[in-house]
Structure formats: C-alpha cells, structure tokens
CHARMM internal coordinates of N, CA and C (Angstrom, degrees):
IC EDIT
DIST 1 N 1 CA 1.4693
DIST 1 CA 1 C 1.5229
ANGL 1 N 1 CA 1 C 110.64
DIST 1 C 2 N 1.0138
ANGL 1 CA 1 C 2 N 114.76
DIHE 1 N 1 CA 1 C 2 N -40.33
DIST 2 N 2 CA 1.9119
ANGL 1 C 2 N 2 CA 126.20
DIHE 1 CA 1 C 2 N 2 CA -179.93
DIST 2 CA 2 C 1.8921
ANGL 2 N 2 CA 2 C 105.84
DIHE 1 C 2 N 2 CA 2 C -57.79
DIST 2 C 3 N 0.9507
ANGL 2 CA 2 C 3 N 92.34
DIHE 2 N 2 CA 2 C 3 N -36.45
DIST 3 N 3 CA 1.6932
ANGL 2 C 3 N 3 CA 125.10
DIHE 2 CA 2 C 3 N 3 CA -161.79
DIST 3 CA 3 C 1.4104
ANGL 3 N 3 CA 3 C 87.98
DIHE 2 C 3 N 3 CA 3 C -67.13
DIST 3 C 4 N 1.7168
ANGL 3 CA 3 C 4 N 129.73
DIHE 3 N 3 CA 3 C 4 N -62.07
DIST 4 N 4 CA 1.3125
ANGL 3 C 4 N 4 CA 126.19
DIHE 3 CA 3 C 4 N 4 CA -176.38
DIST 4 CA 4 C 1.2943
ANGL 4 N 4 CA 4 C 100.59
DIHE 3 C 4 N 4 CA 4 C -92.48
DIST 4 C 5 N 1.1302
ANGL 4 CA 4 C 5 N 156.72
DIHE 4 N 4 CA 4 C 5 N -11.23
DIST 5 N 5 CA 1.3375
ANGL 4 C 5 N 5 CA 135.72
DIHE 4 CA 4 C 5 N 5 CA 146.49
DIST 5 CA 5 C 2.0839
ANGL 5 N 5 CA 5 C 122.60
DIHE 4 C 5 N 5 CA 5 C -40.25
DIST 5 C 6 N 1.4433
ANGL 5 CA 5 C 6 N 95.24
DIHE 5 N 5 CA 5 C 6 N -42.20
DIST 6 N 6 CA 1.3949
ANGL 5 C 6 N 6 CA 104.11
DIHE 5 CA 5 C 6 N 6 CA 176.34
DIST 6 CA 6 C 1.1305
ANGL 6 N 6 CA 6 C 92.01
DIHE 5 C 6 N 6 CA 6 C -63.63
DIST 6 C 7 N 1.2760
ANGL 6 CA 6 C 7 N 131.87
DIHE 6 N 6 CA 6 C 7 N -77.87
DIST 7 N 7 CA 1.3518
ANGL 6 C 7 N 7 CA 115.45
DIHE 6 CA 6 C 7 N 7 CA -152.46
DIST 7 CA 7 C 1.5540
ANGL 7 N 7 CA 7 C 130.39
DIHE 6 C 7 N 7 CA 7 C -67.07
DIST 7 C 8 N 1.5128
ANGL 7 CA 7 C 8 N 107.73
DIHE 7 N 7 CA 7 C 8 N 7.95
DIST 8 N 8 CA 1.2694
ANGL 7 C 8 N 8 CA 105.89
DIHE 7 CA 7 C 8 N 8 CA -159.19
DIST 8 CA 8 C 2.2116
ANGL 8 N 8 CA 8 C 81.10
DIHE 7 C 8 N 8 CA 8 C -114.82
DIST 8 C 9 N 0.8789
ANGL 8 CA 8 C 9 N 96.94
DIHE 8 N 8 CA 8 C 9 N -3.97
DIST 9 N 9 CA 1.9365
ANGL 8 C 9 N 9 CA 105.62
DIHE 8 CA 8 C 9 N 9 CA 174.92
DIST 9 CA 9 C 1.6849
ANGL 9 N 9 CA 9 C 89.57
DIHE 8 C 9 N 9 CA 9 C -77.71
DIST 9 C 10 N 1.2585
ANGL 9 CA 9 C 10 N 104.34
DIHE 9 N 9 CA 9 C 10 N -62.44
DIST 10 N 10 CA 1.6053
ANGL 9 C 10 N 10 CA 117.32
DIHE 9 CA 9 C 10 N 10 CA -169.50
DIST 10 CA 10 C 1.3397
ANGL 10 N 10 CA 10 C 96.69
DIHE 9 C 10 N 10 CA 10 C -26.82
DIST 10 C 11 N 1.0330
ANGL 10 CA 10 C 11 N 104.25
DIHE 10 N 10 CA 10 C 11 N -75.50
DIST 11 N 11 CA 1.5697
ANGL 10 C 11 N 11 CA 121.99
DIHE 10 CA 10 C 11 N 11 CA -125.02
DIST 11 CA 11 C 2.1807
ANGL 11 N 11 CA 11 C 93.08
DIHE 10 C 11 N 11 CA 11 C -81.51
DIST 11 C 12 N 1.2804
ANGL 11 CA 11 C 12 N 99.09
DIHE 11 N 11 CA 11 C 12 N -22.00
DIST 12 N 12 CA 1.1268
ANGL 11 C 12 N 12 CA 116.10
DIHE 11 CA 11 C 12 N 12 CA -175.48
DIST 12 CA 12 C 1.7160
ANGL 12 N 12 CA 12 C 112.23
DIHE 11 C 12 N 12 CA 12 C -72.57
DIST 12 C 13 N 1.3616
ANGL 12 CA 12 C 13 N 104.45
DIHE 12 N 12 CA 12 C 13 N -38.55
DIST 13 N 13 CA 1.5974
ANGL 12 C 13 N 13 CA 125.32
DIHE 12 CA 12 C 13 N 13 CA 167.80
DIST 13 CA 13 C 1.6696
ANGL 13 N 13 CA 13 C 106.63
DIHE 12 C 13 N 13 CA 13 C -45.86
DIST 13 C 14 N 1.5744
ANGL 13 CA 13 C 14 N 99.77
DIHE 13 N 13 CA 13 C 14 N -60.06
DIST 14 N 14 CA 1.3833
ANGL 13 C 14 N 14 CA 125.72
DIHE 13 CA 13 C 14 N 14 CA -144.08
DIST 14 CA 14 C 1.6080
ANGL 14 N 14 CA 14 C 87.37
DIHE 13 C 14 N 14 CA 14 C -66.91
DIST 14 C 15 N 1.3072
ANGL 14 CA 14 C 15 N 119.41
DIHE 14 N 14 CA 14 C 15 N -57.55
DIST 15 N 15 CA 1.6379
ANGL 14 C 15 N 15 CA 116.03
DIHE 14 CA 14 C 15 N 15 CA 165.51
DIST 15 CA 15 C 1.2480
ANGL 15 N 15 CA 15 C 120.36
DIHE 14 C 15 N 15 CA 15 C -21.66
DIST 15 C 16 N 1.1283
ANGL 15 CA 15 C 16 N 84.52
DIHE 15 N 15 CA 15 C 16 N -86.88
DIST 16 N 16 CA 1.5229
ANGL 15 C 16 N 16 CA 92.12
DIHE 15 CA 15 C 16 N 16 CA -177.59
DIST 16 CA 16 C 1.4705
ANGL 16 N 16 CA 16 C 139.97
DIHE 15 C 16 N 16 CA 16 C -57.28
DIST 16 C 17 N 1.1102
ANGL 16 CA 16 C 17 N 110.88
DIHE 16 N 16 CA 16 C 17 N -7.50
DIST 17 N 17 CA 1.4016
ANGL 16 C 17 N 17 CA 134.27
DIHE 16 CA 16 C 17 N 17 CA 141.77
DIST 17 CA 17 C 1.4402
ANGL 17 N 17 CA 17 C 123.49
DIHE 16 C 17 N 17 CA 17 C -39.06
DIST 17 C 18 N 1.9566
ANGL 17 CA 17 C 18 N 102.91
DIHE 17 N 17 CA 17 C 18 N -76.37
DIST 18 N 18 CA 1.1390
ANGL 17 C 18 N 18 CA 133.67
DIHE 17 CA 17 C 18 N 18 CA 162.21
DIST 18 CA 18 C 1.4079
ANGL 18 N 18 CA 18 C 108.89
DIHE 17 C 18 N 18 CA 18 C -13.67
DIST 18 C 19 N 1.3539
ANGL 18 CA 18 C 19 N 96.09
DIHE 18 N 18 CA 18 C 19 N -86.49
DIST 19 N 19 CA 1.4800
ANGL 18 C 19 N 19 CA 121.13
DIHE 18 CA 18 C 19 N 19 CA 167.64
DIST 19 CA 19 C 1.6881
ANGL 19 N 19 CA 19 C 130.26
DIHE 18 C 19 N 19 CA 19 C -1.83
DIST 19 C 20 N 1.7466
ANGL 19 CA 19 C 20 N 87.65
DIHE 19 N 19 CA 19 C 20 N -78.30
DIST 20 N 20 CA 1.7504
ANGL 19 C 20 N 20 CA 109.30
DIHE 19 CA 19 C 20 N 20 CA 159.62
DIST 20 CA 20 C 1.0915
ANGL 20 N 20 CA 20 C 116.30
DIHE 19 C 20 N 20 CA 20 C -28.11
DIST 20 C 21 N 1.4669
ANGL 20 CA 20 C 21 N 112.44
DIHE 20 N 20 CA 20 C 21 N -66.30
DIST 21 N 21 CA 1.6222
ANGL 20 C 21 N 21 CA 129.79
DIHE 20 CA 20 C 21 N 21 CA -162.69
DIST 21 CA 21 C 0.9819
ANGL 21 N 21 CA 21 C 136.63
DIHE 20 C 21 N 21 CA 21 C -55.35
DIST 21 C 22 N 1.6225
ANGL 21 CA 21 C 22 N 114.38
DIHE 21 N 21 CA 21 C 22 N -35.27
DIST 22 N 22 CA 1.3601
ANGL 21 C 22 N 22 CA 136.13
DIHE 21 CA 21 C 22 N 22 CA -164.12
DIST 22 CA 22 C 2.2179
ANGL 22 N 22 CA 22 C 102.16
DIHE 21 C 22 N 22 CA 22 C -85.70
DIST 22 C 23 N 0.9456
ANGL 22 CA 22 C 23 N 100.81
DIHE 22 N 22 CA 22 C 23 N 133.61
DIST 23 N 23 CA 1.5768
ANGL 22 C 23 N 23 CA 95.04
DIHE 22 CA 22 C 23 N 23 CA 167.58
DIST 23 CA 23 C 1.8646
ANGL 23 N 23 CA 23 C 97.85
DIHE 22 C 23 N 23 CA 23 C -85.50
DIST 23 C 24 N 1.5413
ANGL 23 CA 23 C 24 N 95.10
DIHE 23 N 23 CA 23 C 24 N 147.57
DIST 24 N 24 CA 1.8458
ANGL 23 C 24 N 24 CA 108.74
DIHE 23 CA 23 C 24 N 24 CA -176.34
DIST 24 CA 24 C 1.7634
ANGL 24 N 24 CA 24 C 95.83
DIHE 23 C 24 N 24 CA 24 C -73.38
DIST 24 C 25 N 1.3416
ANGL 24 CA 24 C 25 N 98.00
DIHE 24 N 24 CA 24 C 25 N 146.45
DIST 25 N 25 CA 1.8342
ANGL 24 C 25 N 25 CA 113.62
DIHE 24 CA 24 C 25 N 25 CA 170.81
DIST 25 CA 25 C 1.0268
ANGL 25 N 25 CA 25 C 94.77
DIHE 24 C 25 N 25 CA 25 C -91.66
DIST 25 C 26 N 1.5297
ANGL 25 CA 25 C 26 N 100.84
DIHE 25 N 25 CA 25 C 26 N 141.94
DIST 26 N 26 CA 1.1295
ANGL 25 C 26 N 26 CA 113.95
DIHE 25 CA 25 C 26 N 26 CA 178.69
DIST 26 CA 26 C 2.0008
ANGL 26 N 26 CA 26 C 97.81
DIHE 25 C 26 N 26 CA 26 C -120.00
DIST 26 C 27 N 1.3505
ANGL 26 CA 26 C 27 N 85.66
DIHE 26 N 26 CA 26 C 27 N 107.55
DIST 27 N 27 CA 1.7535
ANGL 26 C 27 N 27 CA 92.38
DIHE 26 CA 26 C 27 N 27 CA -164.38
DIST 27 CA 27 C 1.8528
ANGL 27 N 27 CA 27 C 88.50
DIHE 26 C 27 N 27 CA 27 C -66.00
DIST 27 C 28 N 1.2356
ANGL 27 CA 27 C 28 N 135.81
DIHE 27 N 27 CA 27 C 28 N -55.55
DIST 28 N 28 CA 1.4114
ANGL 27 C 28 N 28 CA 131.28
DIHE 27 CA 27 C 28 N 28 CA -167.54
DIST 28 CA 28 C 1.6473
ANGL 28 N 28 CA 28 C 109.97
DIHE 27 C 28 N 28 CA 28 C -47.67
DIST 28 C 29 N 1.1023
ANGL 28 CA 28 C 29 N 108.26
DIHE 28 N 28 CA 28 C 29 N -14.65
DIST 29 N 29 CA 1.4658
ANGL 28 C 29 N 29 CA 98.62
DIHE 28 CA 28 C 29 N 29 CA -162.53
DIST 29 CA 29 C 2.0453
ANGL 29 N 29 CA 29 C 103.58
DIHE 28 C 29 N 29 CA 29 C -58.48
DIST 29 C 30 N 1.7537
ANGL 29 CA 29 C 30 N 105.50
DIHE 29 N 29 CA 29 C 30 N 165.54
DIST 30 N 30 CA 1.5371
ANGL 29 C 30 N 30 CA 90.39
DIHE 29 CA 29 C 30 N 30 CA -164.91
DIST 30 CA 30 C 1.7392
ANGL 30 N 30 CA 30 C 135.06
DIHE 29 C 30 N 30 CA 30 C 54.42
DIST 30 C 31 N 0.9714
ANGL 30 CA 30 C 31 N 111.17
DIHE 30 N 30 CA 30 C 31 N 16.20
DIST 31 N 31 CA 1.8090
ANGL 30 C 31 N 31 CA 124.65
DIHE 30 CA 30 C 31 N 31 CA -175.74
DIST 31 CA 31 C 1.6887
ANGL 31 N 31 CA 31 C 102.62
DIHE 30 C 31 N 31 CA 31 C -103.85
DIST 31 C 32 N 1.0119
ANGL 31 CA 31 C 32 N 124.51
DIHE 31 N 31 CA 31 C 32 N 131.79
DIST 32 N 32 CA 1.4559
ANGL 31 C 32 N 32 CA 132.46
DIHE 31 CA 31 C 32 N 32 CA 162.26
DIST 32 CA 32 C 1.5463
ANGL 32 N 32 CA 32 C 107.60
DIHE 31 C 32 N 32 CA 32 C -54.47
DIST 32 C 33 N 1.3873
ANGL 32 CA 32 C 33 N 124.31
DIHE 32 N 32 CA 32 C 33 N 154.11
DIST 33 N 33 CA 1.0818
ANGL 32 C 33 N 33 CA 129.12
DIHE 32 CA 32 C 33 N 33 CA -153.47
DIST 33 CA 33 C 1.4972
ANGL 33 N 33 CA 33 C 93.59
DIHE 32 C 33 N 33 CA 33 C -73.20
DIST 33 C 34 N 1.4424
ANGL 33 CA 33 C 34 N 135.50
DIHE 33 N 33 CA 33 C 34 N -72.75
DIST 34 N 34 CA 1.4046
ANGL 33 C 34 N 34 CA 138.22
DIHE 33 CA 33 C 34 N 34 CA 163.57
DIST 34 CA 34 C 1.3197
ANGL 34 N 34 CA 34 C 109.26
DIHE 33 C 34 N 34 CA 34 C -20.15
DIST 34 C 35 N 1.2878
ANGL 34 CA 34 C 35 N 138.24
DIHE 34 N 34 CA 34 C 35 N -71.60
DIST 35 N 35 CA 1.5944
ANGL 34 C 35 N 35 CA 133.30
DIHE 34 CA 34 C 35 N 35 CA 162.61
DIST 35 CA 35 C 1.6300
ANGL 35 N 35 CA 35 C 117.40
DIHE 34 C 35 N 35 CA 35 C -2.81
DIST 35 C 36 N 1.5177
ANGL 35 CA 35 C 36 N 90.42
DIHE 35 N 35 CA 35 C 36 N -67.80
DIST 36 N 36 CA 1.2799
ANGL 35 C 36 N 36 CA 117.12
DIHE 35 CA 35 C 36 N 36 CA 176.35
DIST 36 CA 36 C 1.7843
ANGL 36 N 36 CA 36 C 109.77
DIHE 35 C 36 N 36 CA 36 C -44.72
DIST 36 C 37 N 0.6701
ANGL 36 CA 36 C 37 N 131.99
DIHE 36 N 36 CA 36 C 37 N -57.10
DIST 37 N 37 CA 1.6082
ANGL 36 C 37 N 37 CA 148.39
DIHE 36 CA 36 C 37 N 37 CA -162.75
DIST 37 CA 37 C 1.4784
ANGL 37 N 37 CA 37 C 99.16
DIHE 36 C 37 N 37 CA 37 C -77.45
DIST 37 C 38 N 1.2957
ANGL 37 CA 37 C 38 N 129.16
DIHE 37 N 37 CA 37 C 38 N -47.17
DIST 38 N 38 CA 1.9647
ANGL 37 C 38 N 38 CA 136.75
DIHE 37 CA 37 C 38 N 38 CA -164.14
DIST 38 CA 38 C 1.7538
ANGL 38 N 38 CA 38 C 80.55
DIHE 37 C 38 N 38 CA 38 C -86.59
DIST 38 C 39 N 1.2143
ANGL 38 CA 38 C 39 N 126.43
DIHE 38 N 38 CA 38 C 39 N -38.03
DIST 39 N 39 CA 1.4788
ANGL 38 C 39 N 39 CA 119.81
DIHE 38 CA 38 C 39 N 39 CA -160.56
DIST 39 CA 39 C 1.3950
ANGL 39 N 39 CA 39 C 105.81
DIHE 38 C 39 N 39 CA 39 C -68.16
DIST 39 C 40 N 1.3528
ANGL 39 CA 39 C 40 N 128.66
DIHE 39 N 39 CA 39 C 40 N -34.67
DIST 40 N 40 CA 1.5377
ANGL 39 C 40 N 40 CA 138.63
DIHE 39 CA 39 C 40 N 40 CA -153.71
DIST 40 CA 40 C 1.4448
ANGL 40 N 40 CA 40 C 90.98
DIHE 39 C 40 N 40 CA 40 C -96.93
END
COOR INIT
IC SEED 1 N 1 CA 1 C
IC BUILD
C-alpha cells in the first residue's frame, strides 16, 4: 500500500510540473473576429 502511495505522489508531481511548463494554446489564434465569438 505505501508502495502505491509513492507512486501515485510521483506521478502526481510529474503533472504538475508538466503542467507549469507547457505555454497554453491558444486554439483562436489566426480566426476572424466573428470566428472568434461562434468558437467560444
């Protein structure tokens, strides 16, 4: 049981790490302004 607790810390770290790292997409980018508005 200790055994999957570690790994479930791990892996939980490793996310959130992940997470940090990445810059957010910005799916709208290049979209006409109207695009923009039906898209959201």
């Amino acid at each position: 049981m200790n055994e999957l607790q570690l790994v479930i810390e791990l892996k939980r770290e490793l996310l959130s790490r992940e997470n940090y790292s990445r810059a957010p997409i910005n799916y709208s980018e290049g979209m006409a302004e109207d695009q923009k508005d039906r898209y959201i």
